[in-house]
C-alpha positions in Angstrom: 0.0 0.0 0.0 1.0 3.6 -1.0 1.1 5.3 2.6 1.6 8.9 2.5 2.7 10.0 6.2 2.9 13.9 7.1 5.2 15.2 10.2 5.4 18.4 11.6 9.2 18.3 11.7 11.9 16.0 10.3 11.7 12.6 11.9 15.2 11.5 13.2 16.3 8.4 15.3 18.3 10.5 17.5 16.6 13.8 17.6 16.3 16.1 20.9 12.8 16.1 20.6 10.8 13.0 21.7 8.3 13.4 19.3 10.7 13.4 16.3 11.8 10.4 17.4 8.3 8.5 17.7 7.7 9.4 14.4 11.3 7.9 13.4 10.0 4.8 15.0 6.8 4.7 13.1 8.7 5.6 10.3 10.9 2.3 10.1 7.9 0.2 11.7 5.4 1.1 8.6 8.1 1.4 6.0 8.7 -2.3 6.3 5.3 -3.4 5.8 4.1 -0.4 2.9 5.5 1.9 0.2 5.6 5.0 2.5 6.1 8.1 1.5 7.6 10.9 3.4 6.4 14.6 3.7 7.9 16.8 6.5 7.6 20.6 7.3 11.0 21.9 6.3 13.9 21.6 9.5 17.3 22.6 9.9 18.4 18.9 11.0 16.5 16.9 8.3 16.1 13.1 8.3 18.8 10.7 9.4 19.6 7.5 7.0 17.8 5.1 8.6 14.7 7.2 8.5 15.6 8.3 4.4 16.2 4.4 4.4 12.6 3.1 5.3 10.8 5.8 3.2 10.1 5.5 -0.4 11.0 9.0 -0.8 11.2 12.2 2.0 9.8 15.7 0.5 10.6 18.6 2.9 8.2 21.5 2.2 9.4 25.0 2.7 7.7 26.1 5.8 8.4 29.7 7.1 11.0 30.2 9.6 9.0 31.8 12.3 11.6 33.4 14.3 13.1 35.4 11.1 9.3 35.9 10.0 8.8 39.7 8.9 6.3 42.0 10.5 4.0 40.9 7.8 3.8 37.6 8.5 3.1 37.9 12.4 -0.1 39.8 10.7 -1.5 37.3 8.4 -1.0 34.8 11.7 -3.0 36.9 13.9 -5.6 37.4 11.1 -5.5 33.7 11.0 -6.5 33.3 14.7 -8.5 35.6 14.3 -10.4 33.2 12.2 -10.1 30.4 14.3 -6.6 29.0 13.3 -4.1 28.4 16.3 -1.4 30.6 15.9 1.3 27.1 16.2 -0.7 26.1 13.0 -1.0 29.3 11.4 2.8 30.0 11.5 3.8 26.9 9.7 1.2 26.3 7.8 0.5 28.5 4.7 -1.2 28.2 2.1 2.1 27.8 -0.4 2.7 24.9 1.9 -0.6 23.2 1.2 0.1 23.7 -2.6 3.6 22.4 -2.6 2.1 19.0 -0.6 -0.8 18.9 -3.4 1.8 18.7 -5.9 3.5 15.6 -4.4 -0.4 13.9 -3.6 -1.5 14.4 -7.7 2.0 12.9 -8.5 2.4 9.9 -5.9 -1.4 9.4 -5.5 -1.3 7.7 -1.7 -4.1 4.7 -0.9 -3.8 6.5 2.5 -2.3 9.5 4.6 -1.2 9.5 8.2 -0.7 12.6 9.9 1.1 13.0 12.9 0.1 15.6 15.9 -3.0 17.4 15.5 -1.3 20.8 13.7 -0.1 18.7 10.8 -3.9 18.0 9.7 -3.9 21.8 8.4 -2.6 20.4 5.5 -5.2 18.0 5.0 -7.1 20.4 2.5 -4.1 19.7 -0.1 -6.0 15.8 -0.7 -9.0 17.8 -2.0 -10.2 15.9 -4.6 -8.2 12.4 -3.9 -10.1 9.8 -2.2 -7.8 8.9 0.3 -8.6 7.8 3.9 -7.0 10.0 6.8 -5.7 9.0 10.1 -4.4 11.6 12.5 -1.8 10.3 15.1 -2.4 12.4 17.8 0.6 12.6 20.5 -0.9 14.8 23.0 -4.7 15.3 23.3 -4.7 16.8 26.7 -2.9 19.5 25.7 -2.4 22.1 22.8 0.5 24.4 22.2 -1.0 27.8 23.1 0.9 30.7 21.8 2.6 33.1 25.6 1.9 36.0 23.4 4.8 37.4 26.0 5.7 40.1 23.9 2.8 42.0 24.5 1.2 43.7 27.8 -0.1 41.4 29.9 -4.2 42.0 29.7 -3.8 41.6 25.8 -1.3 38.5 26.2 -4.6 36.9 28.1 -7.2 38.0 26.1 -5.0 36.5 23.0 -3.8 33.6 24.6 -8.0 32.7 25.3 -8.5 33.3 21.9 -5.9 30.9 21.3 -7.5 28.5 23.5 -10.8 29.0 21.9 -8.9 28.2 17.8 -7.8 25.1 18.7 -11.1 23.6 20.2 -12.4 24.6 17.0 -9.9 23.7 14.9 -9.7 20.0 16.5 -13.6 19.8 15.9 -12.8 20.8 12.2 -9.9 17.8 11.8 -12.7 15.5 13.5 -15.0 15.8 11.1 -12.5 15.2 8.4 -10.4 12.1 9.9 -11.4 8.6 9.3 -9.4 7.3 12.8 -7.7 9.1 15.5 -5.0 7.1 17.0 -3.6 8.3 20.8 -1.0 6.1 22.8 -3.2 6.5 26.4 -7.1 6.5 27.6 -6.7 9.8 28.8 -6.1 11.1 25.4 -8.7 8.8 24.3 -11.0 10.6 26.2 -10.3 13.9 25.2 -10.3 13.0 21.7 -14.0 11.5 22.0 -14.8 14.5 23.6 -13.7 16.8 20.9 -16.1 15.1 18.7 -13.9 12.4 17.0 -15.9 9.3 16.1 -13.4 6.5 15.7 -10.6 6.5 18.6 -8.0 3.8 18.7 -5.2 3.2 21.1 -1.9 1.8 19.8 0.9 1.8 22.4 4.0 4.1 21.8 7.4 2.6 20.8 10.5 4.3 20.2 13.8 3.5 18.2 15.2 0.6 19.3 18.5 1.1 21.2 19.6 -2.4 20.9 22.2 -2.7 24.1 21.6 -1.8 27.6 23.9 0.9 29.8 25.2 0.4 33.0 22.4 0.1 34.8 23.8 1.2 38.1 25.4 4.5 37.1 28.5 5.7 38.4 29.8 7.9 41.3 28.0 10.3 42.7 24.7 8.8 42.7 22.6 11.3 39.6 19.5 11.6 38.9 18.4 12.3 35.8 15.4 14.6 34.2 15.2 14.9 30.3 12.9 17.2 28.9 12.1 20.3 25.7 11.3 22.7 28.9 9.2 24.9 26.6 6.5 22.3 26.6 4.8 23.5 29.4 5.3 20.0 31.6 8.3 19.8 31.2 8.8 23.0 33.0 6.5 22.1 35.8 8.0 19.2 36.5 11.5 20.6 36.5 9.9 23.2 39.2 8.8 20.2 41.1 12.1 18.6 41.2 14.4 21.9 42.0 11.8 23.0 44.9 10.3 20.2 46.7 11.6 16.7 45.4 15.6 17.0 45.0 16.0 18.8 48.7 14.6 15.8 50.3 16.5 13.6 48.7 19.7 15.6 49.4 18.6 15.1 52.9 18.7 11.4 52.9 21.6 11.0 50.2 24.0 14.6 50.4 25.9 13.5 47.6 23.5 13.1 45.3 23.4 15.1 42.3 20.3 16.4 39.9 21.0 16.8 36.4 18.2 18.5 34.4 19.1 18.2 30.9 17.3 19.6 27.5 17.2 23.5 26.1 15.1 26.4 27.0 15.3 25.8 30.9 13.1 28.7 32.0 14.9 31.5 33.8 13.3 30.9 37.4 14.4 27.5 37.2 17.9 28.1 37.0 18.0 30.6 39.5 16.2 28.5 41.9 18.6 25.5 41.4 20.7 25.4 44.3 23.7 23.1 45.1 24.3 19.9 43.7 21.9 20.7 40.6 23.4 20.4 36.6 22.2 22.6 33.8 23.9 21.2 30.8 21.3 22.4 28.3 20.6 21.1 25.0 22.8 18.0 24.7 23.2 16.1 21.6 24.6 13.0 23.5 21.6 11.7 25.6 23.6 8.2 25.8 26.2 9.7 27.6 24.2 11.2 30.4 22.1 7.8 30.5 25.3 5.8 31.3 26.4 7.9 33.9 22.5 8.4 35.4 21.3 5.7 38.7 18.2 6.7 38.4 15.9 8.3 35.8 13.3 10.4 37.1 10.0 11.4 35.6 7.6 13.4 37.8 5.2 14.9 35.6 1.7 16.1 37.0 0.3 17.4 33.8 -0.2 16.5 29.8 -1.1 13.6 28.1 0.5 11.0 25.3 2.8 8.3 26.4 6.0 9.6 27.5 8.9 8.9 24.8 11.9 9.5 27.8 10.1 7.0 29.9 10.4 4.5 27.1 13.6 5.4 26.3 15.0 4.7 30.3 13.3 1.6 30.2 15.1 0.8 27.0 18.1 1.4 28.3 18.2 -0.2 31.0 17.8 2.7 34.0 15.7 2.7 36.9 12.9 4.8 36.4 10.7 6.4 39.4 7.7 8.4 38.0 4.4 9.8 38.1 1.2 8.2 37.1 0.7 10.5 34.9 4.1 9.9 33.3 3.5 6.2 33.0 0.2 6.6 31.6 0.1 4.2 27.9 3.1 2.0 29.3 2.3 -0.9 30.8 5.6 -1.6 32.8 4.4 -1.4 36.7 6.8 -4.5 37.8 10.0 -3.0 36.4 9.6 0.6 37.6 9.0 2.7 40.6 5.4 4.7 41.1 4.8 7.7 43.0 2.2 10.5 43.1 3.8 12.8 45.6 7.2 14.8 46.5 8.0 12.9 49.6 7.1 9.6 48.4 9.0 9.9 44.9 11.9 11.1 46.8 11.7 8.7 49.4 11.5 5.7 46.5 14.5 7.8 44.7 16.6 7.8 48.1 15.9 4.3 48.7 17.6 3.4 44.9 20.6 5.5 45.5 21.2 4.1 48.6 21.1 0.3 47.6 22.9 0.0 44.1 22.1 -3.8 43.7 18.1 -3.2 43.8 18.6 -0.5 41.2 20.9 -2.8 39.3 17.6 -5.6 39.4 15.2 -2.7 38.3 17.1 -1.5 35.3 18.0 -5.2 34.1 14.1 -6.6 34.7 13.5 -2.4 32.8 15.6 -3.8 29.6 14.3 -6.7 29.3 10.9 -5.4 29.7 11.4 -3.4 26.8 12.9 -5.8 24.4 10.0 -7.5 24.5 7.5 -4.5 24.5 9.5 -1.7 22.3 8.8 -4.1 18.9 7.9 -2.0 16.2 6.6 -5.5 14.0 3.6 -5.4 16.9 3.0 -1.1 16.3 2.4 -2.4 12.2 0.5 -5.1 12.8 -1.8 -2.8 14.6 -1.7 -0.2 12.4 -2.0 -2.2 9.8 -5.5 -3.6 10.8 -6.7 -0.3 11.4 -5.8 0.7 7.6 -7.5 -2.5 6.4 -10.6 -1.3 8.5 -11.0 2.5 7.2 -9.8 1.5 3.4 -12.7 -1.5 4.0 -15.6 1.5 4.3 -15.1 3.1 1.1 
């Protein structure tokens, strides 16, 4: 089959961003089983070769840079929202975009198109005219990008931001009427799809490129914790507040040489400045593998959002202890092989408790690998997806 898949940014196995790297996964998991073709808004990085291997072909269309974007351009945005377009849709998709993509559909002619993360089904209206079904991939249901508007005084930032707000419930009712299947990785986002008025909800568990060895998994000296995260995504942030102010102090109590290394760009300001002693900001990295070796214990305490959680996975896969939230564990079904915790004193009391005893988190990360060599099989993600393309292709 002739699967046409659409991605917001270039899919790459060993991207910064988690959600580039799903994709990559899906990517080589579909690629083996169809004839996929692969359309990306344009990115700096572009695709690695394993993801350029698995596709048919990769087509990167020339979306705007929004940073360098003229005065002009913020304009026709706003008049956008002002429509009921979200301004993260707005400002990468235009409408020279959508022509571009509706050359490569007239030319290729896909039996079906996949688009991943709710903003990439703005360029849905470039398969006017080609009876193809749709499937929309959606990563995070429970919550849309909503532009700060921090440039501007703050009663017009919140006025703007709720018409932001507003767009995006209407936009998502739009796509739901235009979908054939929406596909989430958890029940929460299953919920919130259904609620949004899509018809047809499936849940396929979330894998992520295979890393194919495990890393030490006790860590080395001094005992780190480790917190990966894109801190703009608002999460991400909270959770990183969470660790500096109430979780990482108490476990400095029990274990004072324990360090907190908080890793991934655009670490907000307050953050920083509240991150006291024994607390790492290397930024950005590109070598995640390095700080994964070194970690005992990878730590996930996120309270808000939705999707499965790619650096989750990814600890697992490498064979890392893992302590979390519920909400951070939500779509992975790993309870025996990682440590659960809702609040700060008991997911620092379950951290202390690994630093302190090296052999139980050596147990945790081995039974954590092995868990995903079993679970982390992309052959499983196809087979799913493939009977929900057989299934929507079936009702035409």
């Amino acid at each position: 089959m002739r699967l046409l898949l659409l991605a917001p940014f270039a899919p790459r196995t060993d991207a910064r961003h988690g959600g580039a790297r799903a994709i990559a996964a899906a990517v080589l998991a579909l690629g083996a089983r169809h004839e996929l073709g692969l359309v990306h808004l344009a990115d700096p990085d572009g695709v690695d070769a394993p993801v350029r291997d698995a596709a048919a072909f990769v087509e990167a269309l020339p979306a705007p840079d929004v940073l360098a974007a003229p005065r002009r351009s913020r304009l026709r945005v706003y008049a956008a929202l002002a429509s009921g377009l979200p301004v993260a849709v707005a400002e990468r998709v235009t409408p020279a975009v959508v022509a571009r993509l509706r050359g490569v559909v007239e030319t290729w002619r896909p039996e079906l198109v996949q688009a991943e993360f709710l903003a990439t089904a703005a360029l849905l209206p470039a398969l006017a005219g080609h009876e193809a079904p749709c499937v929309l991939v959606d990563h995070d249901a429970s919550l849309r990008p909503l532009e700060a508007f921090d440039r501007l005084p703050s009663p017009l930032a919140r006025g703007l931001r709720a018409v932001d707000a507003r767009a995006w419930r209407s936009f998502e009712g739009r796509v739901a009427g235009s979908v054939d299947v929406a596909v989430v990785f958890t029940e929460r986002d299953r919920a919130a799809c259904e609620a949004a008025g899509f018809g047809d909800v499936r849940v396929v568990p979330l894998v992520v490129p295979w890393r194919g060895r495990p890393l030490d998994p006790v860590g080395t000296s001094p005992p780190t914790l480790l917190f990966v995260g894109y801190y703009r995504h608002p999460p991400n942030a909270d959770a990183a507040r969470w660790l500096v102010d109430e979780i990482f102090p108490r476990v400095r109590a029990a274990c004072p040489d324990a360090r907190l290394v908080l890793a991934g760009g655009e670490l907000p300001p307050d953050i920083a400045a509240r991150a006291g002693d024994g607390v790492e900001l290397p930024g950005a990295v590109t070598d995640l593998e390095a700080l994964l070796e070194r970690a005992a214990v990878v730590v996930a305490p996120l309270r808000t959002g939705g999707g499965a959680r790619v650096k989750v996975l990814e600890a697992l896969g490498a064979g890392k202890a893992v302590v979390a939230t519920p909400r951070a564990v939500e779509g992975i079904d790993a309870g025996a092989v990682l440590r659960v915790a809702s609040s700060a004193q008991e997911l620092a009391r379950e951290i202390a408790a690994l630093l302190g005893d090296p052999e139980q988190r050596g147990r945790l990360g081995t039974a954590a690998y092995a868990w995903a060599a079993a679970e982390l099989d992309g052959r499983r993600t196809a087979d799913r997806y493939g009977e929900i393309y057989a299934d929507v292709r079936s009702r035409g």
